[in-house]
N, C-alpha and C positions, 0 to 999 in steps of 0.2 A: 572368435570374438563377435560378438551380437553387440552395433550401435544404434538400435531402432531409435534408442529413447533420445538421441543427438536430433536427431530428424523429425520431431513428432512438435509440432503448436497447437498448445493446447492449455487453455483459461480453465480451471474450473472453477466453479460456485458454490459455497453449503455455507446455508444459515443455521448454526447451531445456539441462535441467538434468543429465539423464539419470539423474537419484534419484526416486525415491518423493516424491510431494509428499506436505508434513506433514499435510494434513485434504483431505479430497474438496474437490471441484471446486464439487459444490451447495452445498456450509459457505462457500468464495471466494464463489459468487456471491450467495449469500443475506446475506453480511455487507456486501459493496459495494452489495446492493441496501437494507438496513439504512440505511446511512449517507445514500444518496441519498436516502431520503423523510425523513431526518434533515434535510438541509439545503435540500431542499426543490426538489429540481433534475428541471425535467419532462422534458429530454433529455440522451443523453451516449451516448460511445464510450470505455469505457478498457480498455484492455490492460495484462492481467498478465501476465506474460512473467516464467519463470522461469528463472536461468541460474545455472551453477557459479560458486564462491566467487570464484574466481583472475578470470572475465570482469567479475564484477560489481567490482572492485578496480580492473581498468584502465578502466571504466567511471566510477568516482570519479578517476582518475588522470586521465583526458581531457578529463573536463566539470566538472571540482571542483578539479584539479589539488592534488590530496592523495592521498599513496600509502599509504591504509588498505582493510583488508576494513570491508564495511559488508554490511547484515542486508537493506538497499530503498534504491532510487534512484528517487525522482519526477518525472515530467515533465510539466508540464502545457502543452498545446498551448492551449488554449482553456478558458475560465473564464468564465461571464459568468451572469446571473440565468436566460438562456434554455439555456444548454448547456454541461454539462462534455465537453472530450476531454482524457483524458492516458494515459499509460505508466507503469507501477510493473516495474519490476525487482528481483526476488528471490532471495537466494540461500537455495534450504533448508537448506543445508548449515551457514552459518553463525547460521539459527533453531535448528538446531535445538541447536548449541554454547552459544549465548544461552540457550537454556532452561535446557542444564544446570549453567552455571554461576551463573545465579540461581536457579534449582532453579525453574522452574516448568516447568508442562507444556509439551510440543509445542503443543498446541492452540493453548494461552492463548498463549502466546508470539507464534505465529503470525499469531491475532487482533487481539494488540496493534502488530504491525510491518503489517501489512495496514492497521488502522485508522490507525498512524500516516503512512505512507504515503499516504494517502486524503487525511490535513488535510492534508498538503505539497500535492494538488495543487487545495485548495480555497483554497488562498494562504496558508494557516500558517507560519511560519516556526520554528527551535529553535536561534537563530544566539546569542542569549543566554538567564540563566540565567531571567528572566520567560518568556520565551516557550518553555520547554523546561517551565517549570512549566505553561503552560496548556495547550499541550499532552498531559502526561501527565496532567490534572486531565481532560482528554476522553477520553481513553485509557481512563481507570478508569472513568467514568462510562458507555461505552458498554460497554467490557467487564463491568461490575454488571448494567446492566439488559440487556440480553442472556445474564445466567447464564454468560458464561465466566470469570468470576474467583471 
């Protein structure tokens, strides 16, 4: 039995968005790597994969079966005290719409749909309005002590 992949930390990046991503690539992985000595996870594999508005929509349409835009899609392959894997699907395009209609920054904005995409695939859920509250109670509190709000 081969466990390499229990042992392996490792971010990756692909902009299959064909925009400009809203903050560098080191700001992505310095915040996912944030979050993991957050929760305290000594291995992991997640992909952030960034894609236009429209894919990310038939992507909530296929596996959500709701015909909305949405800002991140999570997926968590593996969760366990030894090893996170999952997938976040992002569209910038609709961060960066989000920011401006609640008027915050690109950054911020970005940090906070990163950060909330990280609890989805730490088993958070935001299916009701308790749990959309704890949530965004994490949200701010990591976005404070991190300096992005």
């Amino acid at each position: 039995m081969i466990v390499v992949k229990r042992r392996q930390k490792a971010i990756h990046i692909y902009n299959e968005s064909g925009q400009r991503l809203p903050v560098q690539r080191d700001t992505i992985e310095g915040v996912l790597h944030k979050l993991i000595q957050a929760f305290h996870i000594p291995a992991f594999d997640i992909n952030c994969i960034f894609v236009q508005d429209d894919a990310l929509r038939e992507m909530k349409i296929q596996y959500f079966d709701e015909d909305v835009y949405t800002d991140i899609i999570s997926f968590t392959l593996d969760c366990s005290e030894e090893f996170l894997e999952g997938e976040l699907y992002i569209s910038p395009e609709r961060i960066r719409e989000n920011a401006h209609e609640y008027t915050v920054p690109v950054k911020q904005e970005f940090i906070r749909i990163l950060i909330h995409g990280f609890l989805h695939l730490m088993g958070y859920e935001d299916s009701s309005e308790e749990e959309r509250k704890t949530m965004r109670e994490l949200e701010d509190r990591f976005l404070k002590e991190w300096d992005y709000a």
